[in-house]
C-alpha positions in Angstrom: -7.3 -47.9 8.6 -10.3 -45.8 10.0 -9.7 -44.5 13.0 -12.9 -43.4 15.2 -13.7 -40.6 17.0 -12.6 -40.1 20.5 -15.5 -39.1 23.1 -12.4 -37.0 25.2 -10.9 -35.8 22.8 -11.0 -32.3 21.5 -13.2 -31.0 18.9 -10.8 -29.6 17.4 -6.5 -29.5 18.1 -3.8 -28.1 15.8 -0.3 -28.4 16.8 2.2 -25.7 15.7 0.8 -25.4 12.4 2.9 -24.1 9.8 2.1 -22.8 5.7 4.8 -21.3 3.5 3.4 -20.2 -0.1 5.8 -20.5 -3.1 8.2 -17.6 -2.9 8.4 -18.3 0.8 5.6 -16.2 2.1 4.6 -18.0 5.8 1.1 -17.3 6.3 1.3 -19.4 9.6 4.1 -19.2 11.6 3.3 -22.4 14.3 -0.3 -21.9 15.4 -1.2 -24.0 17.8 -5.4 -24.1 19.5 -7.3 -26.4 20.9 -11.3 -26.0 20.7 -13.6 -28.0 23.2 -16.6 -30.4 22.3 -19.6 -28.5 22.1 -18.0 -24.8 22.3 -18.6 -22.0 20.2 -15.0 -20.8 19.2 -14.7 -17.2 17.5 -11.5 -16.8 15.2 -10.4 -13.2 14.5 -7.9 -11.6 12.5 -7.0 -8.9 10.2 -7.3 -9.0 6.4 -3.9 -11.3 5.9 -2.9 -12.3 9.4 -4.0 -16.3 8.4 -7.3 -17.4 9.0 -8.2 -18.1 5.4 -5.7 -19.8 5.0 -6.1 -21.8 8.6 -9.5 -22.8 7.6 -8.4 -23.8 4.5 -6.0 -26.4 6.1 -8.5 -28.0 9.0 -11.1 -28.4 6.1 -8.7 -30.3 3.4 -8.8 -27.4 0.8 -5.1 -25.9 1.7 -1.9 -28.4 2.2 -0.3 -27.7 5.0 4.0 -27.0 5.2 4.0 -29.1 8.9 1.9 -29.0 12.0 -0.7 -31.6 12.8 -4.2 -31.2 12.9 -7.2 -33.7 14.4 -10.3 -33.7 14.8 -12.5 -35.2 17.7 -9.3 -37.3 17.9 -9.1 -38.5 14.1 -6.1 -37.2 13.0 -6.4 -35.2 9.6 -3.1 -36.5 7.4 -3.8 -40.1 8.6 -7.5 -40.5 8.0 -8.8 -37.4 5.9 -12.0 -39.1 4.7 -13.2 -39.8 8.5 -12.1 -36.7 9.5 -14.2 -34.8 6.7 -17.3 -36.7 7.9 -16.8 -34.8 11.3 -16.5 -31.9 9.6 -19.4 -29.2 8.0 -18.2 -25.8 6.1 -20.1 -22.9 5.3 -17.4 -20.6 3.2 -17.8 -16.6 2.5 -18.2 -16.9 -1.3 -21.9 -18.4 -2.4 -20.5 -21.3 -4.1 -23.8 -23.6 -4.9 -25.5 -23.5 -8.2 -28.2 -21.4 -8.5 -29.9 -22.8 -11.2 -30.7 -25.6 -8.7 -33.6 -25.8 -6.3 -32.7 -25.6 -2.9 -34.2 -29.6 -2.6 -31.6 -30.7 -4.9 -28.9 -28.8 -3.6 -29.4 -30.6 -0.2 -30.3 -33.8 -1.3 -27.0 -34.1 -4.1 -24.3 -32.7 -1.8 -26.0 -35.6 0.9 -25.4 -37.7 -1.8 -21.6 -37.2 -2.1 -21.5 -38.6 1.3 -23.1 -41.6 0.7 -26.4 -40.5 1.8 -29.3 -42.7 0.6 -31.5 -40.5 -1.8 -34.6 -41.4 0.0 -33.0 -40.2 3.3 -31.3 -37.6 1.2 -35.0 -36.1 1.0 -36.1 -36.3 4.5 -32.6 -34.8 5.9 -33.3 -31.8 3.3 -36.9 -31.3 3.9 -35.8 -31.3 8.2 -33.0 -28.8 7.2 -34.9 -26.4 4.8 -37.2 -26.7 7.6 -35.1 -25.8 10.4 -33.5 -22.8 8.2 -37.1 -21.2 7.3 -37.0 -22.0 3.6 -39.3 -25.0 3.0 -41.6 -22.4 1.5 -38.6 -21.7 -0.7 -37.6 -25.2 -1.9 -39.1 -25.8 -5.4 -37.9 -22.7 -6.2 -34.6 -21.6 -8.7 -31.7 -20.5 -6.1 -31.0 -17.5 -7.9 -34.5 -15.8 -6.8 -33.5 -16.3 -3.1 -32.6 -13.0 -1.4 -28.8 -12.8 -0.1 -30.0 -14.0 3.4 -31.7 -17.1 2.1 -28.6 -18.1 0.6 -26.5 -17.7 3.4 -28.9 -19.9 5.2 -29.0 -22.5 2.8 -25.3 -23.5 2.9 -25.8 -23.6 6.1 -28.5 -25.8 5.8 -26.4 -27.9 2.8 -23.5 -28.0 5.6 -25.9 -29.6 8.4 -27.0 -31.9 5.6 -24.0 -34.7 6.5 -24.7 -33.8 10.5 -21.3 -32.8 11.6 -20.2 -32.5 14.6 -18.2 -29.8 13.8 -19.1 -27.0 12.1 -16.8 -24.1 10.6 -18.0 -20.8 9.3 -16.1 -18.4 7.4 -18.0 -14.8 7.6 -21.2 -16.4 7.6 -23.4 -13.1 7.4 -21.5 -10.7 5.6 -22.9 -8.6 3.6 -26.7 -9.4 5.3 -28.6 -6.8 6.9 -28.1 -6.3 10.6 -32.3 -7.6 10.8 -30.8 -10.8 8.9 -28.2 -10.9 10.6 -29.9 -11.3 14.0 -32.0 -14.1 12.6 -28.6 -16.3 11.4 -27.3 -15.9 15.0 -30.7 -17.7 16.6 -30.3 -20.2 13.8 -26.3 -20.6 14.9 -27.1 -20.7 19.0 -29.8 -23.3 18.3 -27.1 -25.5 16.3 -24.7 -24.9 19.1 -27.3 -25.7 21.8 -27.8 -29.1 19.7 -24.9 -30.7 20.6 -22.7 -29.3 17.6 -19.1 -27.3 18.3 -19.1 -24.2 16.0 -16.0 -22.0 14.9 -16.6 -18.9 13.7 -14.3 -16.3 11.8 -16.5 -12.9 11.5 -15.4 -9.2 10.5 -18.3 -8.0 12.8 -16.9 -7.8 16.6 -20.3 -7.5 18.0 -21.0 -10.9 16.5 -18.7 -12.7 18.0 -19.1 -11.4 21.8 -22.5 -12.0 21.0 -21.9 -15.4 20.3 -18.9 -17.3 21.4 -17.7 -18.3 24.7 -13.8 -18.5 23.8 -11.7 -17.3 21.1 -8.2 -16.8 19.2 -6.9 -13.9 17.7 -4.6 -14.7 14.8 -2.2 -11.9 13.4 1.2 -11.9 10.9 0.0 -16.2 11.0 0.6 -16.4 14.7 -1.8 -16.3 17.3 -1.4 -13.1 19.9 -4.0 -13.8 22.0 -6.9 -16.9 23.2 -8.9 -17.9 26.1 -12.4 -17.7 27.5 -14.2 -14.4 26.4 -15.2 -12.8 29.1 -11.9 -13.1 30.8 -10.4 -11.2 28.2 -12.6 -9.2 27.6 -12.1 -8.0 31.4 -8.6 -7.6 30.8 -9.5 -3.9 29.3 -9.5 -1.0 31.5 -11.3 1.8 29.4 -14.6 2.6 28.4 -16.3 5.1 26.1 -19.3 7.0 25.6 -20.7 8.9 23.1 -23.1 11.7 24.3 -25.6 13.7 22.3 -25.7 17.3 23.6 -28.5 20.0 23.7 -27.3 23.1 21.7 -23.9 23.6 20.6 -20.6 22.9 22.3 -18.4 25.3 23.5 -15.0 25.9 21.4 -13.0 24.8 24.8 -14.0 21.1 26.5 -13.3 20.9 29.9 -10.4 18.5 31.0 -10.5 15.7 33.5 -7.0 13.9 34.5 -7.0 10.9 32.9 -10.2 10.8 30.9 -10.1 11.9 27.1 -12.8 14.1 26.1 -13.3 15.4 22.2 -16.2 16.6 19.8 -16.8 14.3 17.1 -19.6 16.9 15.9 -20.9 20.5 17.0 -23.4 18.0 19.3 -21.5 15.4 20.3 -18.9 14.3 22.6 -16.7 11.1 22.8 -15.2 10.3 26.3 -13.2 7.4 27.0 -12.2 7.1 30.5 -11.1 4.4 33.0 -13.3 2.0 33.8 -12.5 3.0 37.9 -13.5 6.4 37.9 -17.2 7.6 38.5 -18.8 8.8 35.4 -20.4 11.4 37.7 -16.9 13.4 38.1 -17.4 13.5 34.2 -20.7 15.0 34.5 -19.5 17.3 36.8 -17.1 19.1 34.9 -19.5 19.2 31.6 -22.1 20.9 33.8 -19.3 23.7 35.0 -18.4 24.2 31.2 -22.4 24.8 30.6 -22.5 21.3 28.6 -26.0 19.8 28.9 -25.9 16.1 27.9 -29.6 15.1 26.2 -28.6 11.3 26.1 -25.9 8.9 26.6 -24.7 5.5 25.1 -21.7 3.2 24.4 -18.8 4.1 21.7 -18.2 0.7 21.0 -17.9 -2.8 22.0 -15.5 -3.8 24.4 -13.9 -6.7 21.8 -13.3 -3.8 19.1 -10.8 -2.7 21.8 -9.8 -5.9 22.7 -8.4 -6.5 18.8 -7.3 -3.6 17.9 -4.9 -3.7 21.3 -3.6 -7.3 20.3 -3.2 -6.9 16.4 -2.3 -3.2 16.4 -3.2 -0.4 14.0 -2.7 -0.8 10.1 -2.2 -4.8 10.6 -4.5 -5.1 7.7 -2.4 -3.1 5.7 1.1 -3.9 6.7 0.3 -7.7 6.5 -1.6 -7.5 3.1 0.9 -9.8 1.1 0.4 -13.2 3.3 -0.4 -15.1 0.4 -3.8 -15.7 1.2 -6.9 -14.1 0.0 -8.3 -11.6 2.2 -10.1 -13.4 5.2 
């Protein structure tokens, strides 16, 4: 029996979720999300800690141990086919065939769905459209720069029109110019209508990006909820300032503040976000320290997941069972 979508129902739910690889490595240890229609969901980790192998499960490719998954409703063990139709995937690894046009790509994989050839065509022409490579569609797929390709699985995972679409590290390895281009391509999809969950290694992506996320560590979630609220949860700042001349071989100290020289010209503070940046100015001007320019050491979710997950989580959860994610 086929069971429909449900308009209330989430986009995406998974309920204490659950994968044990032979020799009894448990890469998820009873995650459990819920992703609304029409959001755009960011899922970090560390190397290990389960996403691979997450993604893998919602989109078929893994078995799961136990847990229950559904999408927009449909329930993923009880209906798989009309839960796949829901569902569009754009992996890491560049898995079309490059000695293919980008034409045929789009108008075969339509065809796999069921997709009449003739609307095949006009679904691939819209999409190559839509991703900037109509230009590029009678062309081989090996000849397209590493950009272009990422956009054409995107493209190939619009194709069936899902309504929801996963991404796994979508620009990695693209150039940050690229880059910028993928994310207009990403906020025009979300702005369509279509829920989007993204796993990225680039922080700045995702608070770029998303509106809520999940951060997934040793297969269990540590933390969720909107961005911005925790995002606001973190109490420090830093800076990075450039210097005129040299700096002296004693920094001045200011309670609570941490002041050190990455170079012989610049300075890396990180101080509460509370206290007045001028009291830091202050005592760099009584120590003869002229700051030339000023900006931010990094982005405030780079804190936020190195706080939850802890340093060396990469390394000390490298054997999950799972390919690097």
């Amino acid at each position: 029996m086929t069971h429909r979508p449900q308009g209330d129902a989430p986009a995406l739910s998974v309920r204490d979720l659950r994968k044990t690889y032979a020799g009894g490595v448990q890469a998820l240890k009873g995650v459990s999300l819920e992703v609304a229609p029409g959001d755009f969901y960011a899922l970090l980790g560390p190397n290990g800690a389960g996403k691979s192998t997450l993604i893998g499960i919602i989109s078929s490719l893994v078995n799961k141990t136990s847990g229950d998954v559904s999408v927009f409703g449909v329930d993923l063990a009880r209906d798989r086919g009309a839960a796949m139709r829901l569902i569009g995937l754009v992996p890491q690894e560049i898995n079309f065939n490059l000695f293919e046009k980008p034409i045929d790509i789009l108008a075969n994989y339509a065809g796999f769905f069921g997709i009449p050839r003739k609307e095949a065509l006009e679904r691939a022409e819209a999409e190559l459209r839509g991703a900037q490579l109509w230009d590029k569609a009678e062309v081989m797929s090996r000849t397209l720069s590493g950009g272009m390709k990422r956009r054409l699985m995107i493209a190939r995972a619009m194709m069936t029109r899902p309504r929801l679409l996963i991404l796994d590290e979508p620009t990695a390895g693209v150039d940050i110019e690229i880059r910028r281009g993928m994310w207009r391509t990403l906020r025009e999809i979300n702005a369509a209508g279509t829920t989007i969950i993204l796993t990225t290694h680039y922080l700045e992506e995702a608070e770029s990006l998303c509106r809520n996320l999940a951060i997934i560590d040793h297969g269990r979630i540590v933390e969720r909820g909107p961005m911005r609220e925790l995002l606001a949860k973190l109490d420090v700042e830093g800076f990075v300032l450039d210097i005129d001349g040299e700096l002296p071989q004693r920094l001045p100290e200011v309670p609570g503040t941490a002041i050190a020289a990455r170079d012989a010209h610049t300075l890396e503070i990180d101080m509460p976000r509370s206290m007045d940046l001028n009291r830091i100015f202050a005592a760099l001007d009584g120590a003869g320290i002229r700051v030339r320019s000023m900006r931010t050491k990094s982005n405030r979710l780079e804190e936020l997941f190195v706080r939850m997950t802890g340093e060396g989580a990469a390394e000390t959860d490298s054997g999950s069972g799972e390919q690097a994610a």
